[in-house]
PQR file with spaces between the fields and no chain letter, atoms N, CA, C, O and H, PARSE charges and radii, in Angstrom:
ATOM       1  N    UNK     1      55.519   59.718  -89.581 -0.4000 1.5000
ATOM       2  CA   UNK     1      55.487   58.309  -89.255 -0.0000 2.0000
ATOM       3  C    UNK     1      54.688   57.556  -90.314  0.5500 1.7000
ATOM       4  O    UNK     1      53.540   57.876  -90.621 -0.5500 1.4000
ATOM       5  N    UNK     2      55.368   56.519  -90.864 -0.4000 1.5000
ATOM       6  CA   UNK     2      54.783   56.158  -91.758 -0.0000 2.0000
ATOM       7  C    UNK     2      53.626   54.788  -90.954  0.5500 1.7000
ATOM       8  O    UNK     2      53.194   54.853  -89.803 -0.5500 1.4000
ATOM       9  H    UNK     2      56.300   56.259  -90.614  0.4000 1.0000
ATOM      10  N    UNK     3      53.363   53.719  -91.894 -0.4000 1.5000
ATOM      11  CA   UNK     3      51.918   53.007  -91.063 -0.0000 2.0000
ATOM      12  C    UNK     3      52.779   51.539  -91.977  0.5500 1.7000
ATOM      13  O    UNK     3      53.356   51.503  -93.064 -0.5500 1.4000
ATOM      14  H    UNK     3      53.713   53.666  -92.829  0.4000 1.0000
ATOM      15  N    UNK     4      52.550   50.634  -91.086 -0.4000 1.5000
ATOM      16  CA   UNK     4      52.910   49.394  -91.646 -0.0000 2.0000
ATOM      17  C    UNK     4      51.635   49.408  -92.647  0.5500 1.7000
ATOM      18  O    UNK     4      50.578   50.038  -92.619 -0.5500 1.4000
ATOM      19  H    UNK     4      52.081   50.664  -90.204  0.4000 1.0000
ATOM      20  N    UNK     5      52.196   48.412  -93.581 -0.4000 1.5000
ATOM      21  CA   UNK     5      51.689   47.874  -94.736 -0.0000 2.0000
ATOM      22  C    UNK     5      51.114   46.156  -94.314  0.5500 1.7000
ATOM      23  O    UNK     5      51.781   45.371  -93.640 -0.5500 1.4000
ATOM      24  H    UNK     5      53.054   47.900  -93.604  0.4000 1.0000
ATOM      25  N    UNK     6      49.450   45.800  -95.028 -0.4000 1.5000
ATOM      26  CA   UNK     6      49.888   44.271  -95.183 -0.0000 2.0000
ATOM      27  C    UNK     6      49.853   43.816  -96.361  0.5500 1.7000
ATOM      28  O    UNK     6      49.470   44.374  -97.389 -0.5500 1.4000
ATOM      29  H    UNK     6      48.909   46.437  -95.575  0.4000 1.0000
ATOM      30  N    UNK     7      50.568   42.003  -96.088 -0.4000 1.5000
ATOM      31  CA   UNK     7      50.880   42.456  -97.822 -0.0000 2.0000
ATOM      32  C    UNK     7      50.406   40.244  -97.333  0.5500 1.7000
ATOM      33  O    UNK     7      50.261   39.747  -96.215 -0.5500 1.4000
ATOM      34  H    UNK     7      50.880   41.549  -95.254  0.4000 1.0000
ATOM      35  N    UNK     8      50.323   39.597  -98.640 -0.4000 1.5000
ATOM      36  CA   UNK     8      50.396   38.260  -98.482 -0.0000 2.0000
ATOM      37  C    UNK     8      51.922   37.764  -99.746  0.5500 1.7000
ATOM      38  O    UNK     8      52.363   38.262 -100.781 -0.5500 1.4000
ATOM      39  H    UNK     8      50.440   40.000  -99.548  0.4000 1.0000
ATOM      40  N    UNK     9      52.227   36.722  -99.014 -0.4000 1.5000
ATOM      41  CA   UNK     9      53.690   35.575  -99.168 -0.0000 2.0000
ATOM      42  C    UNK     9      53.440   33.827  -99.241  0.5500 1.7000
ATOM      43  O    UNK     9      53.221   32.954  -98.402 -0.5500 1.4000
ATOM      44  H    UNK     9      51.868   36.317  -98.173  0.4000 1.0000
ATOM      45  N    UNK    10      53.551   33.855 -100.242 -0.4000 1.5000
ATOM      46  CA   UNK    10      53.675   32.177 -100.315 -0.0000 2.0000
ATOM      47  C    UNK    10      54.699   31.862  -99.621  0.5500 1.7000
ATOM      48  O    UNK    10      55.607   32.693  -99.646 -0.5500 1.4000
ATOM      49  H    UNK    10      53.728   34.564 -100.924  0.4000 1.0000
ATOM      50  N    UNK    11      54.922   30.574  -98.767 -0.4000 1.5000
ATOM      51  CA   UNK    11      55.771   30.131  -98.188 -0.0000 2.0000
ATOM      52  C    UNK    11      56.904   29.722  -99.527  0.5500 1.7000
ATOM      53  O    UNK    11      56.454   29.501 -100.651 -0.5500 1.4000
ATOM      54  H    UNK    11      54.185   29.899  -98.747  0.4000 1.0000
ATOM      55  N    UNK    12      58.360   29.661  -99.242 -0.4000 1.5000
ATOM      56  CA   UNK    12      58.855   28.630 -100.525 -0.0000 2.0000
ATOM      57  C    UNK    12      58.887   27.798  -99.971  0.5500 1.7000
ATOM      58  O    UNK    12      59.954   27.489 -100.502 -0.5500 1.4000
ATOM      59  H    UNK    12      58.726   29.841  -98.329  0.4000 1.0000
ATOM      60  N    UNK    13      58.741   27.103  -99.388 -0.4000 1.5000
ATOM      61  CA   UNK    13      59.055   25.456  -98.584 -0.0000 2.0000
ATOM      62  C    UNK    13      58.001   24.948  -98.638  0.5500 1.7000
ATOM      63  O    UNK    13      57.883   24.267  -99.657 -0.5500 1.4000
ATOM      64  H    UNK    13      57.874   27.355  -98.956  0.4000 1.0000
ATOM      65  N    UNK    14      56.871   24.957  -97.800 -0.4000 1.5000
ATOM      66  CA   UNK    14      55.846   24.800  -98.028 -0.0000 2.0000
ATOM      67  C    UNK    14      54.223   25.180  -98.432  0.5500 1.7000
ATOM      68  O    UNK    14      53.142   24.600  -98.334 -0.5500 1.4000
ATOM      69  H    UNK    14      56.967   25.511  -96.973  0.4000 1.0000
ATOM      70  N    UNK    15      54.756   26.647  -99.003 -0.4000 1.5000
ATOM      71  CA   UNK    15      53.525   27.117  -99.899 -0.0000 2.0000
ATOM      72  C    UNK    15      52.285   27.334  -99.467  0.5500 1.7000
ATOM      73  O    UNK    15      51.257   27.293 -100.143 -0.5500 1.4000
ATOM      74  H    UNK    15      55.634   27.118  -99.082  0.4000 1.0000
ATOM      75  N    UNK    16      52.395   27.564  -98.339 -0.4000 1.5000
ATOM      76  CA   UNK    16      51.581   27.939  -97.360 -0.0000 2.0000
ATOM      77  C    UNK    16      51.212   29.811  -97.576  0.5500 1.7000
ATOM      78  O    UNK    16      52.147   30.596  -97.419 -0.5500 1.4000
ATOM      79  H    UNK    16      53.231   27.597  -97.791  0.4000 1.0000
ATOM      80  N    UNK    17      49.932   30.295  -97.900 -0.4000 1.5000
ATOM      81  CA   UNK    17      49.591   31.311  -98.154 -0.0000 2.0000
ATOM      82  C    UNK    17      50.140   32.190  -96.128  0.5500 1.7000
ATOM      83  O    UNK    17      49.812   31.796  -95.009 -0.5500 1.4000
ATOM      84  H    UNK    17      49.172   29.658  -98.027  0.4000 1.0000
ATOM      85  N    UNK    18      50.849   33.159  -96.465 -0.4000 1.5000
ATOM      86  CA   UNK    18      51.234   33.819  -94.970 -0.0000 2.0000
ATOM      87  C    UNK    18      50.974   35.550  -95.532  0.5500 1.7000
ATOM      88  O    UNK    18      51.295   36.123  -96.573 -0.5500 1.4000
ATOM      89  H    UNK    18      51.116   33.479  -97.374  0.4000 1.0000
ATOM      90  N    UNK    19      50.178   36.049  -94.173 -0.4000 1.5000
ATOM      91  CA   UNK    19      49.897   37.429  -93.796 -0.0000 2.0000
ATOM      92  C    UNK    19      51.150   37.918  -93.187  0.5500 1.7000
ATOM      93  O    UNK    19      51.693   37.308  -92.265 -0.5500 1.4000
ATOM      94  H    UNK    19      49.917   35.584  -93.327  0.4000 1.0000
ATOM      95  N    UNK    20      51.563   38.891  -93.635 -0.4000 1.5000
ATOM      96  CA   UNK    20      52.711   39.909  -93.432 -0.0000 2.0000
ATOM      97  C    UNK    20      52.474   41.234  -93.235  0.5500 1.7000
ATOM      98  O    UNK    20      51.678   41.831  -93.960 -0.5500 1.4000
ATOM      99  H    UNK    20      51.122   39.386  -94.384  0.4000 1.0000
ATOM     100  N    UNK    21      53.177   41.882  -92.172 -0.4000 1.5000
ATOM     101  CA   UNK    21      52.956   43.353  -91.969 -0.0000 2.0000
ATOM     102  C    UNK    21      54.433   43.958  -92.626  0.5500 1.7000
ATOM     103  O    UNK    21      55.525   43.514  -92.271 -0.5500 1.4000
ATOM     104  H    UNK    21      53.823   41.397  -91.584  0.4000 1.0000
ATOM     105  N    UNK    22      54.301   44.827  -93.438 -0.4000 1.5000
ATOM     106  CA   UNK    22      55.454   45.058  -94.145 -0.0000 2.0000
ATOM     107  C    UNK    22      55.497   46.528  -93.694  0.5500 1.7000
ATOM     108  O    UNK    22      54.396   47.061  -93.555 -0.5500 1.4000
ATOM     109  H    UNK    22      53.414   45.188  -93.727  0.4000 1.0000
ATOM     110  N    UNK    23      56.722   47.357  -93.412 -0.4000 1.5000
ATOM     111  CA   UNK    23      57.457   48.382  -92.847 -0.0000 2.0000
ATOM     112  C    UNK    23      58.036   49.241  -93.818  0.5500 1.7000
ATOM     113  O    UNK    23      59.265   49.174  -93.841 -0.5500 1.4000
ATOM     114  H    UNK    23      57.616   46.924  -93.524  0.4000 1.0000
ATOM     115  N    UNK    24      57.457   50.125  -94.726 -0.4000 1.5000
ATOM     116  CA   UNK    24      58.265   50.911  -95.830 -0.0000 2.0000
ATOM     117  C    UNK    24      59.520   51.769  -95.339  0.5500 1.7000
ATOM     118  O    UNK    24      59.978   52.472  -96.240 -0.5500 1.4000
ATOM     119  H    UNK    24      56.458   50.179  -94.708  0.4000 1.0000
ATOM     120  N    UNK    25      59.884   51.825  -94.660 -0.4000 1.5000
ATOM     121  CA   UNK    25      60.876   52.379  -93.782 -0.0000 2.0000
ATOM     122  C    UNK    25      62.074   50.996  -94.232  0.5500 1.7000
ATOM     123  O    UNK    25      63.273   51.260  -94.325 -0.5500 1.4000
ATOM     124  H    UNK    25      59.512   51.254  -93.928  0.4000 1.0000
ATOM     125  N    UNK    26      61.670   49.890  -94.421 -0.4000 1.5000
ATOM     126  CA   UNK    26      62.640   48.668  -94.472 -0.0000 2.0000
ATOM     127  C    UNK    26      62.977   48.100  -96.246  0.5500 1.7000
ATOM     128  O    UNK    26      63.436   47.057  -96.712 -0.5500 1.4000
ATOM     129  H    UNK    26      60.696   49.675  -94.345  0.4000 1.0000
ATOM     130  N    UNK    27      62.451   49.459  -96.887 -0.4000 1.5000
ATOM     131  CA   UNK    27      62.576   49.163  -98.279 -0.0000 2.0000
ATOM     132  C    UNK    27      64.134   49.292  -99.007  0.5500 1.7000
ATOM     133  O    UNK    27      64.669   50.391  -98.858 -0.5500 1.4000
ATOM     134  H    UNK    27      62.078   50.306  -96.509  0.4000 1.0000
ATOM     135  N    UNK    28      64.702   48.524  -99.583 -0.4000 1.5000
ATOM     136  CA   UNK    28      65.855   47.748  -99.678 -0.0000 2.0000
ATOM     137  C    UNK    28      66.659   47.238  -99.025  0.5500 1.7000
ATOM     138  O    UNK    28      67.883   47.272  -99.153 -0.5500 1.4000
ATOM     139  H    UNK    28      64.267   47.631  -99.704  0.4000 1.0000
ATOM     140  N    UNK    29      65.863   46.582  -98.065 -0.4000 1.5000
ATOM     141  CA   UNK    29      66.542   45.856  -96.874 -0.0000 2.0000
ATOM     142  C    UNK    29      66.376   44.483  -97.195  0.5500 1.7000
ATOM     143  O    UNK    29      65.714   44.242  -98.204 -0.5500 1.4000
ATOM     144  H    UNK    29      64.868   46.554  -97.961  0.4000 1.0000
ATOM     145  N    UNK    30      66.848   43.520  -96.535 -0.4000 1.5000
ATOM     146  CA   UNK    30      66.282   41.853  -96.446 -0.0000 2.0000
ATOM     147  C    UNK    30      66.403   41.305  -95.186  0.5500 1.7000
ATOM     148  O    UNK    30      67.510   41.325  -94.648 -0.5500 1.4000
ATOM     149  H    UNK    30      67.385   43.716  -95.714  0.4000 1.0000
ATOM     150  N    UNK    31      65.349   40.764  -94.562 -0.4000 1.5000
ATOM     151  CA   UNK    31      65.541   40.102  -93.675 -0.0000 2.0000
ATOM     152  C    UNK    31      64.833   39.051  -93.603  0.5500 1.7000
ATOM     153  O    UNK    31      63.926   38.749  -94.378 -0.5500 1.4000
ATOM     154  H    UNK    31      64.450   40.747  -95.000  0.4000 1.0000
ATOM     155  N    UNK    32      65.354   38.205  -92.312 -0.4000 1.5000
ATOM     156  CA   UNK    32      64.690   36.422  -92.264 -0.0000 2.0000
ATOM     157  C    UNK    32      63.853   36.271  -91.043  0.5500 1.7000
ATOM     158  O    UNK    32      64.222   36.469  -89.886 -0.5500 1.4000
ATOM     159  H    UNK    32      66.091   38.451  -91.682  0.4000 1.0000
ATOM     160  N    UNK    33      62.178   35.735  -91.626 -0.4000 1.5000
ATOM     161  CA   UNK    33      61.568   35.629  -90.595 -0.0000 2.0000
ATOM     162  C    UNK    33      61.172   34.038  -91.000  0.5500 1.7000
ATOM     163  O    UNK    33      61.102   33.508  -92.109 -0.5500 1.4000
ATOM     164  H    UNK    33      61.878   35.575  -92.566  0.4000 1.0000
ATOM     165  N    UNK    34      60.906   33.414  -89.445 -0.4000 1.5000
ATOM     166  CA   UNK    34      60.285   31.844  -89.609 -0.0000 2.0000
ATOM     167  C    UNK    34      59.136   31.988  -90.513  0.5500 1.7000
ATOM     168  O    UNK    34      58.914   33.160  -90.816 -0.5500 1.4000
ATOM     169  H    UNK    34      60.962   33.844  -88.544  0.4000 1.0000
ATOM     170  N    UNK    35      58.276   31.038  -91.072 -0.4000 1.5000
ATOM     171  CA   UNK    35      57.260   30.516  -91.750 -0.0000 2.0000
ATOM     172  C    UNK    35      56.087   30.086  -90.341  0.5500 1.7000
ATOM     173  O    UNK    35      55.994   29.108  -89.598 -0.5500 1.4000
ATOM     174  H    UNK    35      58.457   30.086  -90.826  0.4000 1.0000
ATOM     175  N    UNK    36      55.640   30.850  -90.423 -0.4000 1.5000
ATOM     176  CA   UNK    36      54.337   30.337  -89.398 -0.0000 2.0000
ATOM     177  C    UNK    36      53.651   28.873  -89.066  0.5500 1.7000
ATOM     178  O    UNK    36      53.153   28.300  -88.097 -0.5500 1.4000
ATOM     179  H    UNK    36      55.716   31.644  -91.026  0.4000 1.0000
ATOM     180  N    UNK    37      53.969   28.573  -90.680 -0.4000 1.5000
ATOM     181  CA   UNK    37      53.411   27.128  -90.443 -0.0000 2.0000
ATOM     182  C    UNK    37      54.190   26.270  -89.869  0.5500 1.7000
ATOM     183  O    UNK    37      54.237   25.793  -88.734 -0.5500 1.4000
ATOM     184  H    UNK    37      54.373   29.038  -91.467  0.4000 1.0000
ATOM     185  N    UNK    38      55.107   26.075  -91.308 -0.4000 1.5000
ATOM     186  CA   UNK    38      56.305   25.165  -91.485 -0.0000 2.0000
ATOM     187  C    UNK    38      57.948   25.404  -90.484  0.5500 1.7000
ATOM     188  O    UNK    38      58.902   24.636  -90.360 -0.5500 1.4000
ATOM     189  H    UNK    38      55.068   26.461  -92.230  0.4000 1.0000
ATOM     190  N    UNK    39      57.774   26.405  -90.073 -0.4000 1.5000
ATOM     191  CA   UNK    39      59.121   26.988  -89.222 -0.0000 2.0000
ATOM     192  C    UNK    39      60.287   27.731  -89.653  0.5500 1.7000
ATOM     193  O    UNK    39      60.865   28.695  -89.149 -0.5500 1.4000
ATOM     194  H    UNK    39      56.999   27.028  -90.174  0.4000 1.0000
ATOM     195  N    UNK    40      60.624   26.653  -91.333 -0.4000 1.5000
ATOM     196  CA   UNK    40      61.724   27.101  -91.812 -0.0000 2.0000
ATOM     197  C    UNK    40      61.919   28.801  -91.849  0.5500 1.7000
ATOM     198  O    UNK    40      61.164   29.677  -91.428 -0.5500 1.4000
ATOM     199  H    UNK    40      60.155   25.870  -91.743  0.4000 1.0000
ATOM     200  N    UNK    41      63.121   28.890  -92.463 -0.4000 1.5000
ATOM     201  CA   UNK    41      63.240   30.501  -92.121 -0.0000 2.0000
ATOM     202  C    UNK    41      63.213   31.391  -93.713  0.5500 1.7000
ATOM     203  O    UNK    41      64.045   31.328  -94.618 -0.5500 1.4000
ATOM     204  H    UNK    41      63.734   28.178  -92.805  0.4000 1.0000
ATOM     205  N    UNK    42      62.614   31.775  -93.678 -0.4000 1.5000
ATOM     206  CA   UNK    42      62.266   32.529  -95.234 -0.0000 2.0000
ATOM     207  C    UNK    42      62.709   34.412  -95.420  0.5500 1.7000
ATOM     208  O    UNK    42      62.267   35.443  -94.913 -0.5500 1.4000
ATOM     209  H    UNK    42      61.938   31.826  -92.942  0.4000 1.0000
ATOM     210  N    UNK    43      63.881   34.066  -96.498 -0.4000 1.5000
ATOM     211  CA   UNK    43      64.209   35.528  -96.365 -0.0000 2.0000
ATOM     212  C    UNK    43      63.703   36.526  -97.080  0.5500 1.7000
ATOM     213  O    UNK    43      63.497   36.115  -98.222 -0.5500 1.4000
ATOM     214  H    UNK    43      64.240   33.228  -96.910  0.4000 1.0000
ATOM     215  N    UNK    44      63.348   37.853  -96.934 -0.4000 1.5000
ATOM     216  CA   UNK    44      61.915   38.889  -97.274 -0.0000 2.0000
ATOM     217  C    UNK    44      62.936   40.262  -98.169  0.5500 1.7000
ATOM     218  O    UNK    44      63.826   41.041  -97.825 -0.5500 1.4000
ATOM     219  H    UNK    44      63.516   38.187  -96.007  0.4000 1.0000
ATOM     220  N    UNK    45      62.328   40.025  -99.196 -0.4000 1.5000
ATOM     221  CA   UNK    45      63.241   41.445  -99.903 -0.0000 2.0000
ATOM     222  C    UNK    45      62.288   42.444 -100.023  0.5500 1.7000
ATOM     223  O    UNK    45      61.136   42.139 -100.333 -0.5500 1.4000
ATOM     224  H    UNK    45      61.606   39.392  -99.476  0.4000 1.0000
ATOM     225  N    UNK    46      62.746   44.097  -99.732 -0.4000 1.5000
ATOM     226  CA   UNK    46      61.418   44.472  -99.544 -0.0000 2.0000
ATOM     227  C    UNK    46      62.032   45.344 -101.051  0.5500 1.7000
ATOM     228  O    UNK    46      63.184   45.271 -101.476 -0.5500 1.4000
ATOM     229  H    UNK    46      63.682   44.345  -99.481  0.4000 1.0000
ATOM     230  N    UNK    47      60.830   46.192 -101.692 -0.4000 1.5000
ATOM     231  CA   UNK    47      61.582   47.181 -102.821 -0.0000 2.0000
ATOM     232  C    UNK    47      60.337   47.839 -102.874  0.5500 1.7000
ATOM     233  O    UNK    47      59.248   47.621 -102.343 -0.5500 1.4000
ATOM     234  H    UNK    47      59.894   46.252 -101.346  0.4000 1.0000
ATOM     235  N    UNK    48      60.830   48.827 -103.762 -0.4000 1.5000
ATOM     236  CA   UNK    48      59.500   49.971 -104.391 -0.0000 2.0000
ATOM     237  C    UNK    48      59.086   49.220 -105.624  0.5500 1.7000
ATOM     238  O    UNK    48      59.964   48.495 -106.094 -0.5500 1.4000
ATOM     239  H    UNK    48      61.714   49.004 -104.193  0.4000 1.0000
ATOM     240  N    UNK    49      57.831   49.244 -106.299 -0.4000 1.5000
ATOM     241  CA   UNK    49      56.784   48.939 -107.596 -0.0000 2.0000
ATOM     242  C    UNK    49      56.830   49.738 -108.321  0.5500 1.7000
ATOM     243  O    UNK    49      57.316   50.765 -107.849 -0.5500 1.4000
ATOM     244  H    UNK    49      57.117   49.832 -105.918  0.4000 1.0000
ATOM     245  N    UNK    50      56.459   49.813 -109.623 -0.4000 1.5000
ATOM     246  CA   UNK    50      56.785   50.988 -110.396 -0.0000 2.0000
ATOM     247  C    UNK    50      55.769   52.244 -109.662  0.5500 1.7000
ATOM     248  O    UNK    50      56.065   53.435 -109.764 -0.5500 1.4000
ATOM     249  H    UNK    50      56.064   48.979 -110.006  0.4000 1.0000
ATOM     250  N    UNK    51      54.583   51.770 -108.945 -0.4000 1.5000
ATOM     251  CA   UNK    51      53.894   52.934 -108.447 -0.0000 2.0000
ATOM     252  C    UNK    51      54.040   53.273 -107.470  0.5500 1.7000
ATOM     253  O    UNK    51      53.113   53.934 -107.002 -0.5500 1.4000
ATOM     254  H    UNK    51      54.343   50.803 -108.863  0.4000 1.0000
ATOM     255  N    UNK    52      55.491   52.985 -106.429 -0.4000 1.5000
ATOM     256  CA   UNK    52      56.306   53.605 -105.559 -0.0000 2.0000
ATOM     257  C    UNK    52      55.171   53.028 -104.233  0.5500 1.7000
ATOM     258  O    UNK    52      54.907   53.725 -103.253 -0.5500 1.4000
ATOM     259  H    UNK    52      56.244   52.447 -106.810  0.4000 1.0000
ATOM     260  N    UNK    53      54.580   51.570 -104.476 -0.4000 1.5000
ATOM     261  CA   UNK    53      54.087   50.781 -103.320 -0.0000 2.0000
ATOM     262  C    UNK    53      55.027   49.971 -102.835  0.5500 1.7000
ATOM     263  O    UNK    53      56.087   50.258 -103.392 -0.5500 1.4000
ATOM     264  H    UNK    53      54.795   51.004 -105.272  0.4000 1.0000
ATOM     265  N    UNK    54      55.168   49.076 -102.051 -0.4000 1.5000
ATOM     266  CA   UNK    54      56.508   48.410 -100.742 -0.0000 2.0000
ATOM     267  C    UNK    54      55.970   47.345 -102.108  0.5500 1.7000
ATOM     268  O    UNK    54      54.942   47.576 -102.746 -0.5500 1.4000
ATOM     269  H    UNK    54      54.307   48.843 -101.599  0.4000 1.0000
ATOM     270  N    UNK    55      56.671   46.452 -102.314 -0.4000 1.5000
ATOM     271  CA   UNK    55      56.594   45.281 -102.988 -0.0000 2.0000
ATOM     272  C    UNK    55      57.423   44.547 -102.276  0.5500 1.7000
ATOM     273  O    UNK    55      58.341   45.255 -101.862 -0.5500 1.4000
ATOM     274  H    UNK    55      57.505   46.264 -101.796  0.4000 1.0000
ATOM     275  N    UNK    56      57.571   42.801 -101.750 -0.4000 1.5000
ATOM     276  CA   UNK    56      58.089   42.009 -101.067 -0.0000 2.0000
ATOM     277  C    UNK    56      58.146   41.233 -102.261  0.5500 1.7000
ATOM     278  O    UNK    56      57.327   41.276 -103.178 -0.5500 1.4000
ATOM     279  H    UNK    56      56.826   42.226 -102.086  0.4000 1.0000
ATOM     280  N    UNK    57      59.475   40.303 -102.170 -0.4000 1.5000
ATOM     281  CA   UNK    57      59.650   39.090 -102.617 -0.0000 2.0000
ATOM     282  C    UNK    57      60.519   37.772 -101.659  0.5500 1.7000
ATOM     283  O    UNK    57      61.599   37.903 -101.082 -0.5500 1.4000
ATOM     284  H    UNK    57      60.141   40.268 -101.424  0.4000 1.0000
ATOM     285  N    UNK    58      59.699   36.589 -101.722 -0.4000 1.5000
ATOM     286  CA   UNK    58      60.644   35.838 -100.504 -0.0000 2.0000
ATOM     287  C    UNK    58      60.972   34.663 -101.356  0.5500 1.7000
ATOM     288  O    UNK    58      60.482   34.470 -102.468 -0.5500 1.4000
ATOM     289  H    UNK    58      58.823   36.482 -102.191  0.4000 1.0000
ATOM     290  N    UNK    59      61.836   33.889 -100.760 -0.4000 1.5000
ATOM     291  CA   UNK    59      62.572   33.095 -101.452 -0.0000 2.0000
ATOM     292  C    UNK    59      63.373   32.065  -99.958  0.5500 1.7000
ATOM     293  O    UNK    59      63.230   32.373  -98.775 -0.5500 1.4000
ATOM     294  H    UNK    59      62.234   34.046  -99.856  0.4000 1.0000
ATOM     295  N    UNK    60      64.115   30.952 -100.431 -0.4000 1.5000
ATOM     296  CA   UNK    60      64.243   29.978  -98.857 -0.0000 2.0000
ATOM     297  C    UNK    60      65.709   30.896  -98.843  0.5500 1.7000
ATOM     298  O    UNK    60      65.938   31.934  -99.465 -0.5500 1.4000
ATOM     299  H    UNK    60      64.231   30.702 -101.392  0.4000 1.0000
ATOM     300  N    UNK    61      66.358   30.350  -98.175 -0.4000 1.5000
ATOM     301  CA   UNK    61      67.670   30.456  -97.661 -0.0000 2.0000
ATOM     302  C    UNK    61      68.766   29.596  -98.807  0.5500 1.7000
ATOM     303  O    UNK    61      69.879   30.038  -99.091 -0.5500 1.4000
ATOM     304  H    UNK    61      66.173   29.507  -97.670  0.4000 1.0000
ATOM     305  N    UNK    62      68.327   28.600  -99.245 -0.4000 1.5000
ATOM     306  CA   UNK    62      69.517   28.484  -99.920 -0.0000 2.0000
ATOM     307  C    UNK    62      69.467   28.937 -101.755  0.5500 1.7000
ATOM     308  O    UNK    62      70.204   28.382 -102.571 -0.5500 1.4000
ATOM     309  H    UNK    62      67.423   28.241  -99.015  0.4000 1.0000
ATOM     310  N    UNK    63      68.507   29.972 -102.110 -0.4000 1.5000
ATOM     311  CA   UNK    63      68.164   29.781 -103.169 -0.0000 2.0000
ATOM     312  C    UNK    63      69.397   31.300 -103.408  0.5500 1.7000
ATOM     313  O    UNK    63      69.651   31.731 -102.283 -0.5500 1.4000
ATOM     314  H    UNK    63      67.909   30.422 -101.448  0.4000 1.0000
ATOM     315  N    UNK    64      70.080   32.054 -104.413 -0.4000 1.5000
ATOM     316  CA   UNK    64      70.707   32.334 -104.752 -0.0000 2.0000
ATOM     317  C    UNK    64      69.821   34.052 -105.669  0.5500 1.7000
ATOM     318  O    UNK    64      68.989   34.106 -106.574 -0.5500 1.4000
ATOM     319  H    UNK    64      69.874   31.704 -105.327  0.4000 1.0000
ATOM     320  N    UNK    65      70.414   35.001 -104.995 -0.4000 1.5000
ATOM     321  CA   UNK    65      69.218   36.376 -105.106 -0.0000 2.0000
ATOM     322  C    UNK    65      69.963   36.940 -106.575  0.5500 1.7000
ATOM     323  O    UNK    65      69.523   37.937 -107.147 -0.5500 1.4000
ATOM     324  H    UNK    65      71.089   34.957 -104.259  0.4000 1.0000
């Protein structure tokens, strides 16, 4: 069993610094969670780092991956 990860995410909408529990089990996956602050919905790419740590990248919904 692996152990969630935390990791921090700038909002893209409103740039709002957000705490994330990230799931290495969900590494090359993407999914969409709301923005805590702002609401909008922000989609989460998860991947491996060159030193085989979870690395996240988020980006809004209409931006183009």
């Amino acid at each position: 069993m692996e152990f969630l990860e935390e990791g921090v995410v700038n909002c893209p909408y409103c740039g709002e610094s957000l705490d994330v529990l990230l799931d290495p089990q969900e590494v090359g996956q993407q999914y969409i969670e709301d923005c805590q602050v702002c609401c909008k919905p922000i989609t989460f790419d998860l991947a491996l780092d060159a030193n085989g740590e979870v690395a996240v990248s988020v980006r809004d919904e209409n931006q183009v991956y």
